[in-house]
C-alpha positions in Angstrom: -0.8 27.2 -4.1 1.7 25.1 -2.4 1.3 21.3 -2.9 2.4 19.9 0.5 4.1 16.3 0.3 3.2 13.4 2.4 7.3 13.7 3.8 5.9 17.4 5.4 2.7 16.2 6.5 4.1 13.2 9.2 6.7 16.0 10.0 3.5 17.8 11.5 1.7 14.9 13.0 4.7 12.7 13.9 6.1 9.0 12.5 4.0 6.5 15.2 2.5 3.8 14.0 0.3 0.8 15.2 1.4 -2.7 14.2 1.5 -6.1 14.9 3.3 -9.3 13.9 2.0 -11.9 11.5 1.4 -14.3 14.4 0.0 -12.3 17.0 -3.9 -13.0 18.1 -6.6 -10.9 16.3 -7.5 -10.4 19.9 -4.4 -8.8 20.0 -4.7 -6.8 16.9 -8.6 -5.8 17.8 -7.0 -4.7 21.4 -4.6 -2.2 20.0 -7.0 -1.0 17.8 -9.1 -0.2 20.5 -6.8 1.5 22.2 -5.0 3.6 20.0 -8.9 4.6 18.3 -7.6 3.5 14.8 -9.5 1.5 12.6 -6.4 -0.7 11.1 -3.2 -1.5 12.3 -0.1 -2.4 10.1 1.6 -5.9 10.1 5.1 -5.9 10.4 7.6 -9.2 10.4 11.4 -8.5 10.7 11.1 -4.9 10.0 8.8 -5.1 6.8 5.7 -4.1 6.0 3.9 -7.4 5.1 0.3 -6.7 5.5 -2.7 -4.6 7.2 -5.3 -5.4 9.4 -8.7 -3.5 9.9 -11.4 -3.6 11.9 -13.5 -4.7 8.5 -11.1 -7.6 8.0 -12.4 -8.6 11.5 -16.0 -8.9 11.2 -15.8 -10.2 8.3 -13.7 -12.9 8.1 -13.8 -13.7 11.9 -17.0 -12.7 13.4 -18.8 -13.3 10.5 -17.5 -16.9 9.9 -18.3 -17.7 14.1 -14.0 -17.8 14.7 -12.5 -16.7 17.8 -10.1 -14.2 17.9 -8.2 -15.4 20.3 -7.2 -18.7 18.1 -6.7 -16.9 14.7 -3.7 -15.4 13.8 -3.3 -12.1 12.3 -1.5 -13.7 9.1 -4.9 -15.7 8.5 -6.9 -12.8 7.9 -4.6 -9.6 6.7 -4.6 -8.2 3.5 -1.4 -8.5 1.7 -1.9 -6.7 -1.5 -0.6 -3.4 -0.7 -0.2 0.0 -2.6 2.2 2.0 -0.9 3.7 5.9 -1.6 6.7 7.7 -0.5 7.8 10.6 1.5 7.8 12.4 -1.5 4.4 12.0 -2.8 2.1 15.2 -2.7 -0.8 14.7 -0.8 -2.7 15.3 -3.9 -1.5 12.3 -5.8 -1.6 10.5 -2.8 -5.9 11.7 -2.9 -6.0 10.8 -6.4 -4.6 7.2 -5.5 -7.3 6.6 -3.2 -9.9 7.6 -5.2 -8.7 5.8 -8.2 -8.7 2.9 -5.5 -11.6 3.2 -4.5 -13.9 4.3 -7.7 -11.2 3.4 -11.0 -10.0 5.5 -13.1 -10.4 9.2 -11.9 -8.5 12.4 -12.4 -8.2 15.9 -11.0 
């Protein structure tokens, strides 16, 4: 069994992303979401990954809280804390990430 990397796989499906800057309007954020049918969209200042937004983030800390997405700013509401992997990661260790993410400790 070949373990394919994560490096192979965006070979296949390509290197686009969705993202926004820190300040743009949620509005803005929601928008693109919409648009490209993605549920999150990276943040992005000066050619760094500083943060993510998602759809959850939305509702709950603007819709639920009665905010308008046109006056809050993408930085007020993204996550920061981040786990990233490389190229290089298999695709399996990049599954068992998530799911340790997700549930704790976990293993294959």
């Amino acid at each position: 069994m070949v373990i394919e990397s994560i490096g192979s796989v965006l070979k296949k499906k390509g290197h686009a992303i969705c993202s926004v800057t820190p300040d743009a309007a949620v509005y803005d954020a929601i928008a693109l979401m919409a648009a490209k049918n993605v549920a999150a969209v990276l943040v992005i200042s000066h050619g760094n990954l500083v943060g993510i937004i998602s759809a959850r983030d939305y509702g709950r800390k603007v819709v639920l809280e009665g905010k308008s997405s046109r006056d809050v700013r993408v930085q007020e509401i993204m996550t920061t804390s981040l786990v990233t992997i490389t190229p290089e990661t298999t695709v399996l260790d990049a599954m068992e990430l998530i799911l340790v993410i997700i549930f704790g400790t976990f293993r294959f």
